[in-house]
C-alpha distance (Angstrom), angle and dihedral (degrees) to the residues before:
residue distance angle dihedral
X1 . . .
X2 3.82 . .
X3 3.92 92.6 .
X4 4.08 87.6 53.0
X5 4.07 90.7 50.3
X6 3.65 85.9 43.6
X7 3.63 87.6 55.6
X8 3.78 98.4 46.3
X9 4.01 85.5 50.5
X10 3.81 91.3 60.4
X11 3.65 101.7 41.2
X12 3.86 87.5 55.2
X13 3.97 89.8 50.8
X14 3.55 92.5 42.2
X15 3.82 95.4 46.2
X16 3.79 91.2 -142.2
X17 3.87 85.8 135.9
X18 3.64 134.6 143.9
X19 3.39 111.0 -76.2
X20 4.26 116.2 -140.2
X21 3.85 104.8 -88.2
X22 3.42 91.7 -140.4
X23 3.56 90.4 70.7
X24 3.95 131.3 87.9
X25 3.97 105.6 -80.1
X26 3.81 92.3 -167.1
X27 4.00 110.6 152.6
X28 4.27 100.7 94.5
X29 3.88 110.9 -161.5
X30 3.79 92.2 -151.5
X31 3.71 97.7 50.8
X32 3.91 117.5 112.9
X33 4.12 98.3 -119.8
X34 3.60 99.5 -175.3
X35 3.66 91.3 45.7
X36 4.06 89.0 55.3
X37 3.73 95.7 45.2
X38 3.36 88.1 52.8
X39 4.14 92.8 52.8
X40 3.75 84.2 43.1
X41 3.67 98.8 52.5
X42 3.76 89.3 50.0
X43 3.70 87.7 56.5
X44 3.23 94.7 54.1
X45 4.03 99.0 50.9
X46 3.33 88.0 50.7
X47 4.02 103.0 46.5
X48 4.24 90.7 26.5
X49 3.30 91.3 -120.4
X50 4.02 127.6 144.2
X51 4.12 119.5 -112.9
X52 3.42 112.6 -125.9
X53 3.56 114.3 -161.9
X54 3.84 121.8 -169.9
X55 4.10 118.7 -165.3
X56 3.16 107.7 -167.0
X57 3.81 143.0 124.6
X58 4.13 135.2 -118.2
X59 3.98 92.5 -125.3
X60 3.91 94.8 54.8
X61 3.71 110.3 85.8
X62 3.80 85.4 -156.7
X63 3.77 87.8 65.7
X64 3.51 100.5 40.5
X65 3.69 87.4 43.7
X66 3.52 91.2 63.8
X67 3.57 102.7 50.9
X68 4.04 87.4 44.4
X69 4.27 75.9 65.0
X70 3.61 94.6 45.1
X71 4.17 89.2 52.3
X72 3.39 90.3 54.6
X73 4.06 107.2 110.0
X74 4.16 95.0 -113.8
X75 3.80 95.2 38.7
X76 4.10 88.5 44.4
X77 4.17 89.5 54.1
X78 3.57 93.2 40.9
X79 3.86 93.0 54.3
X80 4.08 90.7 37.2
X81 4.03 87.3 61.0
X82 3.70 102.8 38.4
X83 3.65 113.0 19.2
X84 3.76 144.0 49.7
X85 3.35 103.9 -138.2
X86 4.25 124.7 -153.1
X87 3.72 129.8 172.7
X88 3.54 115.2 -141.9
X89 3.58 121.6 -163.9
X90 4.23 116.7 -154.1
X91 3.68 103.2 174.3
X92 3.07 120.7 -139.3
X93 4.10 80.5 -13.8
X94 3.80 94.3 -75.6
X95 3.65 96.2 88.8
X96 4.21 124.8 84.6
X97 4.03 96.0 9.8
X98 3.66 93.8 147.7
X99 3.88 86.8 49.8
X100 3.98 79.2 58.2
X101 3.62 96.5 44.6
X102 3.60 93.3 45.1
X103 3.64 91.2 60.0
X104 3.62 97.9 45.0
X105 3.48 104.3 -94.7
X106 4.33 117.7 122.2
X107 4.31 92.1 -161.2
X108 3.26 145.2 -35.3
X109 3.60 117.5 -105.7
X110 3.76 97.0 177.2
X111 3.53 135.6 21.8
X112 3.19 137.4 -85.4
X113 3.89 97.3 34.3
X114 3.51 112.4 -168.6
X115 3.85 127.0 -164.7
X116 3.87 123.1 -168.1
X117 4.40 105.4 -159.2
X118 3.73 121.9 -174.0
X119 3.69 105.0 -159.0
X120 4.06 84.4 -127.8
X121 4.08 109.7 25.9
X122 3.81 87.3 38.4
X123 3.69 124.5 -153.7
X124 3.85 109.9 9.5
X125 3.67 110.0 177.2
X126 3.51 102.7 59.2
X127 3.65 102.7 125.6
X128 4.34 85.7 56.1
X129 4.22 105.0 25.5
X130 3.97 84.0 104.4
X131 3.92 96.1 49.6
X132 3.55 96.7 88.2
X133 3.26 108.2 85.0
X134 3.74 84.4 100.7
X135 3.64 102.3 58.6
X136 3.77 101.1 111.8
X137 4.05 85.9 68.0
X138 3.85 109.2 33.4
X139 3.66 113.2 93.5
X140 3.81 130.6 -100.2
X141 3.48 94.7 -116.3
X142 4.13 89.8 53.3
X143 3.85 84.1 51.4
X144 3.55 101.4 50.2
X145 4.11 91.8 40.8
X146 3.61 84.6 62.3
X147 3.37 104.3 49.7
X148 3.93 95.1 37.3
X149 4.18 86.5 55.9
X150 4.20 89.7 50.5
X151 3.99 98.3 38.7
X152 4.18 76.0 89.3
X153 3.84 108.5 -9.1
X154 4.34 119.1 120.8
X155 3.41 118.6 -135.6
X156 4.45 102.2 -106.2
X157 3.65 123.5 -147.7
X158 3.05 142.9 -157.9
X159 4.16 132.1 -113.2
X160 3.45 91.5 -115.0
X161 4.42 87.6 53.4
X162 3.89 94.7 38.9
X163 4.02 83.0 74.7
X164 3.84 133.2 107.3
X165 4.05 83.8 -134.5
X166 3.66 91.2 56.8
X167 3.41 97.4 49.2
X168 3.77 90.0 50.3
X169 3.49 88.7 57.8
X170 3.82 102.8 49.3
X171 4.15 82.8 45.6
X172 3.92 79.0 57.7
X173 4.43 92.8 40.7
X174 4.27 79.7 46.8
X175 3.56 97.1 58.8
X176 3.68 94.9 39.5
X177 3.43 88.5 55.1
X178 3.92 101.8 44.5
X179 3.85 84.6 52.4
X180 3.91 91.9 52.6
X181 3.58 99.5 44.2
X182 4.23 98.5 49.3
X183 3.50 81.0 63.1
X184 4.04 94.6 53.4
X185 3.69 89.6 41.1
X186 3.70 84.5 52.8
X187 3.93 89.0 52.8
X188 3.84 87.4 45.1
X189 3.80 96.3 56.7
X190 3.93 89.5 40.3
X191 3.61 91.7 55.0
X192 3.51 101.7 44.4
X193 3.77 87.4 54.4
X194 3.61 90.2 52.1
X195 3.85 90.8 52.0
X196 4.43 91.5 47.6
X197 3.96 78.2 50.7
X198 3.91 99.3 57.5
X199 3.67 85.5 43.3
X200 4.18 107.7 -101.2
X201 3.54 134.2 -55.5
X202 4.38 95.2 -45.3
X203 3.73 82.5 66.3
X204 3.11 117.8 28.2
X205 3.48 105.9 63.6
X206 3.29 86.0 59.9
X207 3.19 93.0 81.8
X208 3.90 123.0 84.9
X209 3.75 94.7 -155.0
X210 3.82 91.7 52.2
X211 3.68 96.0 46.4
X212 3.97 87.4 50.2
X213 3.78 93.2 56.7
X214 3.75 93.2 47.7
X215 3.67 89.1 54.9
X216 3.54 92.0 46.6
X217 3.85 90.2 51.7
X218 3.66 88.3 46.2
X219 3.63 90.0 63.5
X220 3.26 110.0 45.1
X221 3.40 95.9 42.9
X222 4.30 85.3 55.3
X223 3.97 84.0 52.1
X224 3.37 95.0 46.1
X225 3.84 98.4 59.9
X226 3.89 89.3 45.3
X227 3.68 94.0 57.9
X228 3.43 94.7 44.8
X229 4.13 85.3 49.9
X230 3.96 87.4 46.6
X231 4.28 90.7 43.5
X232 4.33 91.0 53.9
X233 4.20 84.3 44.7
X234 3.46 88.8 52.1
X235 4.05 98.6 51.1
X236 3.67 92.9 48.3
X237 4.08 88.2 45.3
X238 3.84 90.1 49.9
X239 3.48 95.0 48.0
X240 3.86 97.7 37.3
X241 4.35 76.6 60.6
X242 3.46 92.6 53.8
X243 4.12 98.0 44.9
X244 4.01 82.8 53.2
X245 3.84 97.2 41.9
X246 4.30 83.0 50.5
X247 3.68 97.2 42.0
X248 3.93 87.2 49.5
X249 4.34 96.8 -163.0
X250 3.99 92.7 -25.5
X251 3.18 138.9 103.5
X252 3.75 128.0 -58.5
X253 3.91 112.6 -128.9
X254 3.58 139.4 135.8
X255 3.79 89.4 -85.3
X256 3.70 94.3 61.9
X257 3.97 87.1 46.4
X258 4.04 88.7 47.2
X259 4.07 79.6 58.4
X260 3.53 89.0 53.4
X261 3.47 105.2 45.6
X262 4.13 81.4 48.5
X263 3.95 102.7 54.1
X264 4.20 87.9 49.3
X265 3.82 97.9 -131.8
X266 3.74 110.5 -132.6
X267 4.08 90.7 -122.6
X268 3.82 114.2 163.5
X269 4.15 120.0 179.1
X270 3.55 127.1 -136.3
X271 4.12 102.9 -113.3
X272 3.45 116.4 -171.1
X273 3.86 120.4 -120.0
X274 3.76 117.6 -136.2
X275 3.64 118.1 -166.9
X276 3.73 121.4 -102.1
X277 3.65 94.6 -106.6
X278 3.65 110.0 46.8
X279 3.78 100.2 -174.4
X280 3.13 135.0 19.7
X281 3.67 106.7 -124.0
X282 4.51 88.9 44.3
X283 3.99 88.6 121.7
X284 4.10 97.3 45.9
């Protein structure tokens, strides 16, 4: 009885809850992903229309959620005009990461995960495409705002991110990140194993060490994100410093940041260092 409360506990913290049937159940496990992206993205060259890929899963009520939003009649026109829309189903996040990669996307720490591709700016959303872990509870007018504004929006930046030093660093915050994320898409795949191998979800959480290593998962998956967040705040801090220090009191303009991007600024980030072994049961 306490192992089956314990349960219940950790399904409502991890919002892997049953969804509402009555809503849209779209992510298929035995659909071929990259073969649909690739149908989609030809679409969308040929009608100049954005991909918008979804990874997701049908027992995350932020997932479903979503696509209950994207049924709805304004959200379904909107996406019919603009967008060429695919589902991709990841599991229990270990399925389709090269689908991810592909796209431009390292992991997904939450779900849904939602890309937005332009067959020639590429992936456009980057700064948000992990904000949707939310979905179930934001309102329709929030999620058809933000769709409406990307069906033919460009990403902006700033002065500070319009320099070669910036995009240094983010080639720097990339390769951190790729490096971090193999190994929690290694966890992912490990996991999910372990879960087919106590026989599903009526089983498996059941099991004490199972539950343990989802929660560790959970967390470092939630840390992750935030220090790659904190890592892209701190290269467009650093640099901002450096545009000021150069422009010493005068105006901030492309000329000041062509200065910049001249003199080399010795700018070094803060990356976190995770331990070798990142959880416990890595090795089982």
């Amino acid at each position: 009885m306490i192992r089956f409360a314990a349960f219940l506990v950790f399904v409502c913290l991890s919002a892997s809850v049953l969804a509402d049937d009555a809503a849209p159940h779209p992510y298929a496990a035995d659909a071929d992903a990259m073969a649909e992206t690739d149908a989609a993205l030809d679409r969308a060259e040929e009608r100049g229309t954005r991909l918008l890929l979804v990874f997701g899963a049908n027992w995350c009520h932020d997932s479903v959620g979503l696509a209950d939003h994207f049924s709805q009649a304004d959200m379904a026109a909107l996406i019919a005009e603009h967008y060429e829309l695919v589902y991709v189903d990841i599991g229990w996040r270990e399925r389709n990461i090269d689908v991810l990669h592909r796209f431009g996307a390292a992991a997904t720490y939450g779900t849904p995960t939602v890309l937005i591709y332009d067959p020639v700016l590429g992936l456009l959303n980057g700064d948000t495409m992990h904000s949707w872990h939310t979905a179930y509870s934001r309102s329709h007018d929030a999620v058809l705002e933000y769709f409406t504004v990307w069906a033919d929006a460009r990403p902006g930046t700033s002065l500070a991110q319009s320099t070669q030093v910036y995009a240094g660093l983010v080639e720097d915050i990339d390769a951190w990140e790729a490096a971090q994320a193999e190994r929690l898409n290694q966890a992912y795949v490990t996991h999910a194993a372990w879960r087919a191998e106590l026989g599903g979800d009526n089983t498996a959480y059941g099991d004490a060490d199972f539950v343990a290593a989802e929660r560790e998962i959970d967390q470092h998956r939630s840390m992750l994100r935030s220090d790659r967040d904190d890592l892209y705040f701190q290269a467009a801090e650093r640099v901002r410093e450096a545009l000021m220090v150069e422009a010493d009191g005068g105006a901030l303009d492309f000329a000041v940041a062509a200065r910049v991007d001249a003199s080399e600024p010795d700018i070094h980030l803060e990356f976190p260092v995770y331990p070798p072994m990142l959880f416990s049961w890595a090795d089982r």
